[in-house]
N, C-alpha and C positions, 0 to 999 in steps of 0.2 A: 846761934844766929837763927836756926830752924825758928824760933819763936816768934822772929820779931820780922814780919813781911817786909818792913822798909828797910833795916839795916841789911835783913840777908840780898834784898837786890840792889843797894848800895856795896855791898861788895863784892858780887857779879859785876857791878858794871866796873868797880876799880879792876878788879881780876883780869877782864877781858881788854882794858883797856890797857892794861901793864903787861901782859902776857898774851899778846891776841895771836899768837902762830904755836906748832909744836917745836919750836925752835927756841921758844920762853919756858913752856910748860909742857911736857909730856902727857896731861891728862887734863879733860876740861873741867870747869867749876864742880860740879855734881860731883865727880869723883874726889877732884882735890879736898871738899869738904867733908866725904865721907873719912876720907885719910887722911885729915890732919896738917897736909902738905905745908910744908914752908910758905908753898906759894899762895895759900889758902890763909894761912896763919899773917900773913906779910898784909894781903890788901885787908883783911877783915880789922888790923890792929889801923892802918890808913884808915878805914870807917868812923872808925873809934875816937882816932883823933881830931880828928876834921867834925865825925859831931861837938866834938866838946869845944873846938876854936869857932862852928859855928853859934853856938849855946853862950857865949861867954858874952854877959851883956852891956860890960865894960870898957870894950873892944870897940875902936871908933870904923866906922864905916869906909870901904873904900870907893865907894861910890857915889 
């Protein structure tokens, strides 16, 4: 995710938003990334997916 500026702060923000106290996550973004963490690995795969349902151009609007 280091590569790519907008997914890695897209899943910061899901990270922080899913795990915002040390009561979710023992360590914060920075580190969870550096470790591989479940917790790291969980929102960065939520990225992933949600780009690709927003990409999909098939898909009727909900708006």
């Amino acid at each position: 995710m280091q590569h790519d500026v907008r997914l890695r702060a897209a899943a910061r923000a899901v990270f922080d938003a899913c795990y915002p106290s040390d009561d979710w996550s023992p360590i914060g973004f920075e580190e969870a990334e550096q470790r591989g963490t479940v917790h790291y690995r969980q929102a960065v795969e939520a990225v992933l997916l949600c780009r690709a349902e927003l990409a999909a151009v098939d898909q009727p609007r909900l708006l």
